[in-house]
VEXDREN-2710 file (C-alpha; in Angstrom, 1 decimal):
% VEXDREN-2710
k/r/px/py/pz
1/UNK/-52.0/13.9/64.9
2/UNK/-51.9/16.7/67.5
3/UNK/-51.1/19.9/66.2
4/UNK/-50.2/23.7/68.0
5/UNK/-50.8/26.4/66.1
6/UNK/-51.4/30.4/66.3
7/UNK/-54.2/32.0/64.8
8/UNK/-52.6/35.4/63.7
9/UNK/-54.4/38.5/61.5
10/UNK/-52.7/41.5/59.8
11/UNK/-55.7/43.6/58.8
12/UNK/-58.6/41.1/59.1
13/UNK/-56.4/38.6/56.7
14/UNK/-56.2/35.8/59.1
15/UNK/-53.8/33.2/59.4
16/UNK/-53.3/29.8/61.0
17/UNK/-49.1/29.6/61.6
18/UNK/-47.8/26.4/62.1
19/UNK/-44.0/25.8/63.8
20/UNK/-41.9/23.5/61.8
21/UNK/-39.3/24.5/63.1
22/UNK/-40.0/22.3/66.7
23/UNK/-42.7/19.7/65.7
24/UNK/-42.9/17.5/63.2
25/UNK/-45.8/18.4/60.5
26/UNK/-47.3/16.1/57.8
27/UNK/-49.6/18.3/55.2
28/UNK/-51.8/17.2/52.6
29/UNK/-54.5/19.6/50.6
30/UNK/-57.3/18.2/53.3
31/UNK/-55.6/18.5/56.7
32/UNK/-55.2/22.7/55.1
33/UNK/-59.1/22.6/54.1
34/UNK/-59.5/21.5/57.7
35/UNK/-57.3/23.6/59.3
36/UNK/-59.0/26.5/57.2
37/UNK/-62.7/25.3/57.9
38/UNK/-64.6/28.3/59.7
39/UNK/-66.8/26.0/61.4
40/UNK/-65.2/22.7/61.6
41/UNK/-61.3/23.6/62.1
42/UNK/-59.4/26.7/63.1
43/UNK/-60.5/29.1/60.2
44/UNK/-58.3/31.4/58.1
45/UNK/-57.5/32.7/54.8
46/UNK/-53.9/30.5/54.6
47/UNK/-51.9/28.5/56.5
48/UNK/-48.2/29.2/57.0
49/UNK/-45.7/26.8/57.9
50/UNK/-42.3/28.1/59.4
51/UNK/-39.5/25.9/58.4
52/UNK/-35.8/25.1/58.4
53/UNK/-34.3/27.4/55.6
54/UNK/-32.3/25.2/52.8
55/UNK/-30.9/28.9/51.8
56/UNK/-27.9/29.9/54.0
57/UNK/-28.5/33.6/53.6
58/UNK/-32.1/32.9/55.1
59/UNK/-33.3/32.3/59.0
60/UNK/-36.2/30.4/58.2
61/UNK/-38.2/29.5/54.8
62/UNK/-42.0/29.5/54.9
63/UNK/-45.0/27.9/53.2
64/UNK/-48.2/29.5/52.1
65/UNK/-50.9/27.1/51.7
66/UNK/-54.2/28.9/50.3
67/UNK/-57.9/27.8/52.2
68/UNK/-58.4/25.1/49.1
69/UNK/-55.0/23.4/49.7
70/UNK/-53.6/25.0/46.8
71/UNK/-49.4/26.4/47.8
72/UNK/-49.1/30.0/47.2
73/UNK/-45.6/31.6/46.2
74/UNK/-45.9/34.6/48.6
75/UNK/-48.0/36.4/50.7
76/UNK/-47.4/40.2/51.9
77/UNK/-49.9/39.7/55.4
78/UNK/-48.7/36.3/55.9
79/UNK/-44.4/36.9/56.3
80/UNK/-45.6/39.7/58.1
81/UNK/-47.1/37.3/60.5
82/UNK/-44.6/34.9/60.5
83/UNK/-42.0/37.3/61.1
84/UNK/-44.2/38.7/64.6
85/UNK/-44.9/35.0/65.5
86/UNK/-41.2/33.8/65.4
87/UNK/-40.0/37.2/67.6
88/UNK/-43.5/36.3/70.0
89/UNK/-42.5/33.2/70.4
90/UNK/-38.2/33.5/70.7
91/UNK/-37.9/31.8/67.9
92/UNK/-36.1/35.2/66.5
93/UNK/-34.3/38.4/69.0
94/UNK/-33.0/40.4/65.6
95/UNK/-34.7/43.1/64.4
96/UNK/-34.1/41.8/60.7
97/UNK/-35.0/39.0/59.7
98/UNK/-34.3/36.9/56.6
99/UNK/-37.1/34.9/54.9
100/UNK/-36.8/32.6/51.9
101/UNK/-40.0/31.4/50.1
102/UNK/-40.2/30.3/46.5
103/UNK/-37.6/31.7/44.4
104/UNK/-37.3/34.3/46.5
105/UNK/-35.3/35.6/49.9
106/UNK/-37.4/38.5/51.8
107/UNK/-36.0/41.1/54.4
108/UNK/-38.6/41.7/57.1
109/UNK/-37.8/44.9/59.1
110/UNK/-39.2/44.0/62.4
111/UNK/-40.5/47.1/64.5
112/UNK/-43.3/47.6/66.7
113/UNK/-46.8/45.6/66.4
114/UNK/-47.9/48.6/63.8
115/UNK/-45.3/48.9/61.5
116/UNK/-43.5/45.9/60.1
117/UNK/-41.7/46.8/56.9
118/UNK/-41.1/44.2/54.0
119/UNK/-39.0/44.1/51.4
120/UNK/-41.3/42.5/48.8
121/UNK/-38.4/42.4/46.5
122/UNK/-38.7/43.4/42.4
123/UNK/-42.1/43.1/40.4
124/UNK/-42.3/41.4/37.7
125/UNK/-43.9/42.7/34.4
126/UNK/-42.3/40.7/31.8
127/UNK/-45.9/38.7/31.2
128/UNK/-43.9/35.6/30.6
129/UNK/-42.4/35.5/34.4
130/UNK/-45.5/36.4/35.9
131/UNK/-47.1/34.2/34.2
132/UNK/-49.9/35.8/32.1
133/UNK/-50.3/35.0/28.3
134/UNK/-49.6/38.5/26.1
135/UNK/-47.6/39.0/23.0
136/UNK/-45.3/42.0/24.7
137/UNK/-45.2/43.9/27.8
138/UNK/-47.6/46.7/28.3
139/UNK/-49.3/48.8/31.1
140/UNK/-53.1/48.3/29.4
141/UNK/-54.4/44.7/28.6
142/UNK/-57.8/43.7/27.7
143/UNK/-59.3/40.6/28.9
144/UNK/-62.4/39.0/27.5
145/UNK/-64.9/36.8/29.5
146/UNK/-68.5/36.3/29.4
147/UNK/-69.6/39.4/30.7
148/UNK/-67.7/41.8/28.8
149/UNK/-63.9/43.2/28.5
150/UNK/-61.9/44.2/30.9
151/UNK/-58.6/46.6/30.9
152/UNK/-56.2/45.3/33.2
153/UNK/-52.7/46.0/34.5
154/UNK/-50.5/42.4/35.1
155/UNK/-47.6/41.9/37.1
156/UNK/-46.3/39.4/40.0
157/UNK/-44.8/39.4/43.9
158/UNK/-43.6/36.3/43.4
159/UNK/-47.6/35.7/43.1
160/UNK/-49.6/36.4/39.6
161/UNK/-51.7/39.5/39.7
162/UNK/-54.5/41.5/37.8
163/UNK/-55.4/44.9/38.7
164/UNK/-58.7/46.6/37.6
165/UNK/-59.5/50.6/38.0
166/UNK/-62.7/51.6/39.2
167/UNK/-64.8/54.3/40.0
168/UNK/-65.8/53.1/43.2
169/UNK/-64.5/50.1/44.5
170/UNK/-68.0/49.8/46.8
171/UNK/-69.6/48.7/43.8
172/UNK/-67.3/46.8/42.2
173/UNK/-68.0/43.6/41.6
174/UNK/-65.6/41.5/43.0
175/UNK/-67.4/38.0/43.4
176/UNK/-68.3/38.0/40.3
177/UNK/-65.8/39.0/38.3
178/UNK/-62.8/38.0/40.3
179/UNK/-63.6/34.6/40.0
180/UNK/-64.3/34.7/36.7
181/UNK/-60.9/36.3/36.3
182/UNK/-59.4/34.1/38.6
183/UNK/-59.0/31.1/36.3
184/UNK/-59.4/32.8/33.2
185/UNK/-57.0/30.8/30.3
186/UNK/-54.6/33.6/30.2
187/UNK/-53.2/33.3/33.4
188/UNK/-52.0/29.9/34.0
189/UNK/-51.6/29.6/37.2
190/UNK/-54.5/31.4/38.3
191/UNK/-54.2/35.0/39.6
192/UNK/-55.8/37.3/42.5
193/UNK/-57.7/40.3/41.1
194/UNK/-57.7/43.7/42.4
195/UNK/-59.9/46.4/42.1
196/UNK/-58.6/49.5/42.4
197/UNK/-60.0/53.1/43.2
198/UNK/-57.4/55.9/42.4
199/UNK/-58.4/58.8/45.2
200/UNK/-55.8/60.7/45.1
201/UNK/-51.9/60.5/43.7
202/UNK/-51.0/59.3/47.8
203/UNK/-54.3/57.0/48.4
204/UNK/-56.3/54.3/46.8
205/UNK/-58.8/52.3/47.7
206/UNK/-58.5/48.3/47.5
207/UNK/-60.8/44.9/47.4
208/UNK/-58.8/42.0/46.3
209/UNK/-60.1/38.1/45.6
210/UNK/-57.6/35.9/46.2
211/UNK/-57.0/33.0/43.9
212/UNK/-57.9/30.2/45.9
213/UNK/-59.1/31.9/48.8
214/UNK/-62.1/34.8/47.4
215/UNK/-62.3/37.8/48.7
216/UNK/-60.3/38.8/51.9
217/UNK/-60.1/42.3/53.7
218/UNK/-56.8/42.7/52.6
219/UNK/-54.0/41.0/50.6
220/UNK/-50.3/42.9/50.9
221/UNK/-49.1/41.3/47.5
222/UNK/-52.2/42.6/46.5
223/UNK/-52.0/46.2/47.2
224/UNK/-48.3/46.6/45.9
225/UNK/-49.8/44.9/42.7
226/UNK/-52.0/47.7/42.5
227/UNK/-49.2/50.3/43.4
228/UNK/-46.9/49.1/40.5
229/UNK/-49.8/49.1/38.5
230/UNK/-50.6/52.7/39.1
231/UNK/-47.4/53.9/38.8
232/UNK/-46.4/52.5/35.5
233/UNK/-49.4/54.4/34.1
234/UNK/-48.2/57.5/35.8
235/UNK/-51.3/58.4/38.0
236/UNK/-49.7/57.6/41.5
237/UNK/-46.8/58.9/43.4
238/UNK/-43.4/56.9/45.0
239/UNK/-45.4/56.2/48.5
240/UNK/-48.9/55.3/48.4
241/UNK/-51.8/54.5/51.4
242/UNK/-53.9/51.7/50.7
243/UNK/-57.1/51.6/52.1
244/UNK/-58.3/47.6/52.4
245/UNK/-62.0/46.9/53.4
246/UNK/-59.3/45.9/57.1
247/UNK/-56.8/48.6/57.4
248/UNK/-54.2/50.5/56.0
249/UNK/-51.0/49.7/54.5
250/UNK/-48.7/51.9/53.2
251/UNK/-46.6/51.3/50.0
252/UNK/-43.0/52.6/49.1
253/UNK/-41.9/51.8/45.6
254/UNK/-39.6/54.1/43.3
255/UNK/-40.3/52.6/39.8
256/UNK/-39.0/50.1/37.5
257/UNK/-36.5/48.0/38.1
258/UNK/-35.9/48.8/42.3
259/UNK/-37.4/46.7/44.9
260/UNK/-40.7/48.1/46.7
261/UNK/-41.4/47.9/50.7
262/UNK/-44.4/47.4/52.4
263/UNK/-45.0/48.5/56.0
264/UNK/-48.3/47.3/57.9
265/UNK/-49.5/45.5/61.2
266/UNK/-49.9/42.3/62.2
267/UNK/-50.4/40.5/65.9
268/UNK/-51.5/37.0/67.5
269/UNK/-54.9/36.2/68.1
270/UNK/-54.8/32.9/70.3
271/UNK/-53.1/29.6/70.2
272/UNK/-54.0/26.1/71.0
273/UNK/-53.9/22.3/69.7
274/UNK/-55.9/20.6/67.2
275/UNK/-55.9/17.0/66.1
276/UNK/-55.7/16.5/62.6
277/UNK/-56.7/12.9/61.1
278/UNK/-56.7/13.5/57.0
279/UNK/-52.9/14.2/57.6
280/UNK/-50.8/11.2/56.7
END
Protein backbone atom coordinates (compact mmCIF):
# COMPACT_ATOMS: atom_id res chain seq x y z
CA UNK A 1 0.00 0.00 0.00
CA UNK A 2 1.15 3.47 -1.08
CA UNK A 3 0.77 5.89 1.50
CA UNK A 4 1.27 10.17 1.60
CA UNK A 5 2.08 11.54 4.58
CA UNK A 6 3.57 14.85 6.25
CA UNK A 7 6.31 14.76 8.62
CA UNK A 8 5.34 17.61 11.04
CA UNK A 9 7.33 18.87 14.54
CA UNK A 10 6.04 21.17 17.28
CA UNK A 11 9.16 21.72 19.39
CA UNK A 12 11.42 18.73 18.18
CA UNK A 13 8.17 16.32 19.01
CA UNK A 14 7.90 15.02 15.57
CA UNK A 15 5.08 13.58 13.87
CA UNK A 16 4.08 11.56 10.87
CA UNK A 17 0.21 12.91 9.86
CA UNK A 18 -1.66 10.80 7.88
CA UNK A 19 -5.03 12.15 5.79
CA UNK A 20 -7.96 10.01 6.33
CA UNK A 21 -9.96 12.15 5.37
CA UNK A 22 -9.05 11.62 1.22
CA UNK A 23 -7.32 8.14 1.16
CA UNK A 24 -8.21 5.15 2.35
CA UNK A 25 -5.78 3.87 5.42
CA UNK A 26 -5.49 0.30 6.87
CA UNK A 27 -3.37 0.48 10.33
CA UNK A 28 -2.14 -2.27 12.33
CA UNK A 29 0.58 -1.87 15.39
CA UNK A 30 3.49 -2.89 12.66
CA UNK A 31 2.72 -0.63 9.64
CA UNK A 32 2.93 2.47 12.96
CA UNK A 33 6.40 0.72 14.13
CA UNK A 34 7.35 1.10 10.45
CA UNK A 35 6.13 4.30 9.82
CA UNK A 36 7.95 5.38 13.17
CA UNK A 37 11.24 3.51 12.38
CA UNK A 38 14.17 6.19 12.30
CA UNK A 39 16.06 4.32 9.92
CA UNK A 40 13.86 2.06 8.09
CA UNK A 41 10.44 4.19 7.75
CA UNK A 42 9.61 7.92 8.07
CA UNK A 43 10.61 8.36 11.82
CA UNK A 44 8.61 10.20 14.57
CA UNK A 45 7.43 10.17 18.02
CA UNK A 46 3.46 9.31 16.92
CA UNK A 47 1.45 8.95 14.13
CA UNK A 48 -1.70 10.92 13.63
CA UNK A 49 -4.50 10.00 11.54
CA UNK A 50 -7.01 12.78 10.51
CA UNK A 51 -10.47 11.39 10.13
CA UNK A 52 -14.14 11.84 9.46
CA UNK A 53 -15.66 13.12 12.84
CA UNK A 54 -18.63 10.60 14.14
CA UNK A 55 -19.27 13.88 16.61
CA UNK A 56 -21.45 16.53 14.83
CA UNK A 57 -20.09 19.33 17.04
CA UNK A 58 -16.47 18.25 15.65
CA UNK A 59 -14.65 19.01 12.10
CA UNK A 60 -12.51 16.14 12.17
CA UNK A 61 -11.63 13.34 14.83
CA UNK A 62 -7.98 12.22 15.09
CA UNK A 63 -5.93 9.19 16.13
CA UNK A 64 -2.76 9.15 18.19
CA UNK A 65 -0.79 6.09 17.59
CA UNK A 66 2.46 6.00 20.00
CA UNK A 67 6.10 4.75 18.09
CA UNK A 68 5.26 1.01 19.67
CA UNK A 69 1.73 0.86 18.05
CA UNK A 70 0.16 1.42 21.21
CA UNK A 71 -3.29 4.30 20.60
CA UNK A 72 -2.77 7.23 22.75
CA UNK A 73 -5.97 9.25 24.07
CA UNK A 74 -4.46 12.70 23.38
CA UNK A 75 -1.61 14.56 22.57
CA UNK A 76 -0.96 18.48 23.16
CA UNK A 77 2.03 18.74 20.13
CA UNK A 78 0.19 16.33 17.97
CA UNK A 79 -3.69 18.45 17.52
CA UNK A 80 -1.46 21.17 17.38
CA UNK A 81 -0.09 19.68 14.25
CA UNK A 82 -3.08 18.39 12.92
CA UNK A 83 -4.77 21.43 13.28
CA UNK A 84 -1.63 23.48 11.05
CA UNK A 85 -1.60 20.44 8.58
CA UNK A 86 -5.44 20.57 7.78
CA UNK A 87 -5.33 24.74 7.37
CA UNK A 88 -1.66 23.91 5.10
CA UNK A 89 -3.26 21.65 3.23
CA UNK A 90 -7.26 23.41 2.69
CA UNK A 91 -8.53 20.93 4.39
CA UNK A 92 -9.74 23.74 6.99
CA UNK A 93 -10.15 28.10 6.18
CA UNK A 94 -11.61 28.80 9.94
CA UNK A 95 -9.64 30.07 12.41
CA UNK A 96 -11.34 27.58 14.99
CA UNK A 97 -11.37 24.51 14.66
CA UNK A 98 -13.20 21.65 16.40
CA UNK A 99 -11.33 18.32 17.18
CA UNK A 100 -12.86 15.18 18.76
CA UNK A 101 -10.45 12.47 20.09
CA UNK A 102 -11.29 9.90 22.74
CA UNK A 103 -13.95 11.06 25.02
CA UNK A 104 -13.14 14.28 24.39
CA UNK A 105 -14.02 17.38 21.80
CA UNK A 106 -10.93 20.07 21.66
CA UNK A 107 -11.00 23.75 20.43
CA UNK A 108 -7.85 24.57 18.52
CA UNK A 109 -7.46 28.43 18.14
CA UNK A 110 -5.61 28.61 14.93
CA UNK A 111 -3.19 31.74 14.67
CA UNK A 112 0.12 32.20 13.16
CA UNK A 113 2.87 29.27 12.85
CA UNK A 114 3.99 30.43 16.58
CA UNK A 115 1.16 30.54 18.62
CA UNK A 116 -1.57 27.90 18.28
CA UNK A 117 -3.78 27.93 21.29
CA UNK A 118 -5.53 24.68 22.65
CA UNK A 119 -8.13 24.21 24.70
CA UNK A 120 -6.93 21.05 26.43
CA UNK A 121 -10.12 20.87 28.22
CA UNK A 122 -10.53 19.91 32.27
CA UNK A 123 -7.83 17.80 34.19
CA UNK A 124 -8.57 15.14 35.81
CA UNK A 125 -7.50 14.34 39.49
CA UNK A 126 -10.02 12.08 40.72
CA UNK A 127 -7.29 8.97 40.57
CA UNK A 128 -10.03 6.70 39.58
CA UNK A 129 -10.64 8.72 36.02
CA UNK A 130 -7.10 9.13 35.38
CA UNK A 131 -6.52 6.02 36.02
CA UNK A 132 -3.94 5.63 38.90
CA UNK A 133 -4.60 3.27 41.87
CA UNK A 134 -4.94 5.58 45.41
CA UNK A 135 -7.35 5.26 48.13
CA UNK A 136 -8.45 9.32 47.86
CA UNK A 137 -7.46 12.24 45.94
CA UNK A 138 -4.36 14.08 46.99
CA UNK A 139 -1.65 16.55 45.71
CA UNK A 140 1.49 14.26 47.26
CA UNK A 141 1.66 10.46 46.44
CA UNK A 142 4.49 8.12 47.10
CA UNK A 143 5.34 5.51 44.67
CA UNK A 144 7.68 2.57 45.41
CA UNK A 145 9.93 0.74 42.93
CA UNK A 146 13.16 -0.77 43.04
CA UNK A 147 15.24 2.11 43.43
CA UNK A 148 13.61 3.94 46.10
CA UNK A 149 10.26 6.11 46.66
CA UNK A 150 9.18 8.61 44.79
CA UNK A 151 6.62 11.73 45.64
CA UNK A 152 4.51 12.30 42.83
CA UNK A 153 1.65 14.47 41.69
CA UNK A 154 -1.13 12.36 39.33
CA UNK A 155 -3.63 13.66 37.05
CA UNK A 156 -4.83 13.15 33.21
CA UNK A 157 -5.38 15.24 29.67
CA UNK A 158 -7.36 12.77 28.57
CA UNK A 159 -3.81 10.84 28.85
CA UNK A 160 -2.44 9.36 32.48
CA UNK A 161 0.28 11.41 33.98
CA UNK A 162 3.03 11.45 36.81
CA UNK A 163 4.88 14.48 37.75
CA UNK A 164 8.08 14.41 39.76
CA UNK A 165 9.89 17.77 41.33
CA UNK A 166 13.45 18.13 41.02
CA UNK A 167 16.27 20.12 41.74
CA UNK A 168 17.61 20.16 38.40
CA UNK A 169 15.97 18.57 35.76
CA UNK A 170 19.68 18.19 33.94
CA UNK A 171 20.33 15.49 36.23
CA UNK A 172 17.30 13.93 36.50
CA UNK A 173 17.13 10.67 35.66
CA UNK A 174 14.61 10.26 33.21
CA UNK A 175 15.61 6.80 31.43
CA UNK A 176 15.74 5.24 34.20
CA UNK A 177 13.16 6.07 36.25
CA UNK A 178 10.60 6.94 33.78
CA UNK A 179 10.47 3.64 32.51
CA UNK A 180 10.42 2.24 35.53
CA UNK A 181 7.47 4.43 36.28
CA UNK A 182 6.10 3.99 33.15
CA UNK A 183 4.51 0.57 33.76
CA UNK A 184 4.55 0.67 37.31
CA UNK A 185 1.24 -1.56 38.80
CA UNK A 186 -0.40 1.53 39.93
CA UNK A 187 -1.18 3.07 36.83
CA UNK A 188 -2.92 0.72 34.67
CA UNK A 189 -2.69 1.92 31.61
CA UNK A 190 0.76 3.07 31.72
CA UNK A 191 1.52 6.75 32.21
CA UNK A 192 4.19 9.42 30.90
CA UNK A 193 6.50 10.85 33.66
CA UNK A 194 7.49 14.27 34.06
CA UNK A 195 10.21 15.83 35.83
CA UNK A 196 9.80 18.99 36.86
CA UNK A 197 12.09 22.00 37.92
CA UNK A 198 10.15 24.82 39.75
CA UNK A 199 12.35 28.14 38.65
CA UNK A 200 10.31 30.54 39.43
CA UNK A 201 6.26 31.03 40.21
CA UNK A 202 6.03 31.91 35.98
CA UNK A 203 8.74 29.24 34.71
CA UNK A 204 9.66 25.61 35.02
CA UNK A 205 11.74 23.51 33.46
CA UNK A 206 10.44 20.12 31.77
CA UNK A 207 11.83 16.48 30.51
CA UNK A 208 9.04 14.17 29.93
CA UNK A 209 9.16 10.08 28.90
CA UNK A 210 6.37 9.21 27.11
CA UNK A 211 4.64 6.03 27.79
CA UNK A 212 5.28 4.15 24.73
CA UNK A 213 7.46 6.45 23.15
CA UNK A 214 10.73 7.39 25.95
CA UNK A 215 11.89 10.42 26.20
CA UNK A 216 10.89 13.29 23.67
CA UNK A 217 11.90 17.04 23.68
CA UNK A 218 8.67 17.95 24.50
CA UNK A 219 5.14 16.55 25.24
CA UNK A 220 2.16 19.48 25.54
CA UNK A 221 -0.06 17.07 27.74
CA UNK A 222 2.93 16.75 29.53
CA UNK A 223 3.77 20.18 30.50
CA UNK A 224 0.04 21.10 31.54
CA UNK A 225 0.36 17.94 33.70
CA UNK A 226 3.06 19.49 35.32
CA UNK A 227 1.28 22.96 35.51
CA UNK A 228 -1.83 21.44 37.37
CA UNK A 229 0.52 19.75 39.32
CA UNK A 230 2.26 22.82 40.58
CA UNK A 231 -0.61 24.75 41.08
CA UNK A 232 -2.55 22.40 43.26
CA UNK A 233 0.42 22.50 45.61
CA UNK A 234 0.33 26.22 45.47
CA UNK A 235 4.02 27.02 44.18
CA UNK A 236 3.05 28.23 40.58
CA UNK A 237 1.00 31.04 39.30
CA UNK A 238 -2.35 31.09 36.71
CA UNK A 239 0.16 31.30 33.38
CA UNK A 240 3.24 29.43 33.42
CA UNK A 241 6.47 29.04 30.62
CA UNK A 242 7.59 25.77 30.16
CA UNK A 243 10.92 25.29 29.15
CA UNK A 244 11.15 21.61 27.16
CA UNK A 245 14.74 20.28 26.20
CA UNK A 246 12.75 21.81 22.25
CA UNK A 247 11.11 25.04 23.06
CA UNK A 248 8.73 26.86 24.93
CA UNK A 249 5.21 26.58 25.61
CA UNK A 250 3.27 28.63 27.58
CA UNK A 251 0.44 27.37 29.97
CA UNK A 252 -2.84 29.22 30.98
CA UNK A 253 -4.83 27.41 33.59
CA UNK A 254 -6.98 29.11 36.55
CA UNK A 255 -7.47 26.16 38.98
CA UNK A 256 -9.71 23.50 39.77
CA UNK A 257 -12.46 22.71 37.98
CA UNK A 258 -11.91 25.34 34.67
CA UNK A 259 -10.43 24.17 31.47
CA UNK A 260 -6.64 25.04 30.87
CA UNK A 261 -5.09 26.36 27.31
CA UNK A 262 -2.04 25.76 25.79
CA UNK A 263 -0.39 28.00 23.25
CA UNK A 264 2.88 26.80 21.24
CA UNK A 265 4.24 26.16 17.64
CA UNK A 266 4.12 23.75 15.26
CA UNK A 267 4.93 23.64 11.20
CA UNK A 268 5.48 20.96 8.29
CA UNK A 269 8.74 19.51 7.68
CA UNK A 270 8.29 17.56 4.24
CA UNK A 271 5.86 15.34 2.61
CA UNK A 272 6.11 12.34 0.38
CA UNK A 273 4.81 8.54 -0.18
CA UNK A 274 5.69 5.43 1.37
CA UNK A 275 4.69 1.89 0.69
CA UNK A 276 3.61 0.16 3.49
CA UNK A 277 3.39 -3.86 3.25
CA UNK A 278 2.62 -5.17 7.17
CA UNK A 279 -0.69 -3.11 6.66
CA UNK A 280 -3.62 -5.36 5.87
Amino acid sequence: MIMEFTKMEALGNDFVVLNGLTQRLNLDPQSVRSLADRRRGVGCDQVLVAEAANDPRADVRYRIYNADGSEAEHCGNGVRCLARYLVDHGLFSGVSLRVETPGRLTTVEIGTAETIRVDMGVPELDPARIPFIAERQQNHYTLATSVGEHDIGAVSLGNPHAVLRVTDVSEAPVAELGRLLETHERFPKRVNVGFMQICARNRIRLRVFERGAGETPACGTGACAAVVVGRCRGELDAQVTVELPGGQLVIDWPGPGEPLWMTGPARSVFSGEIRLTSAH
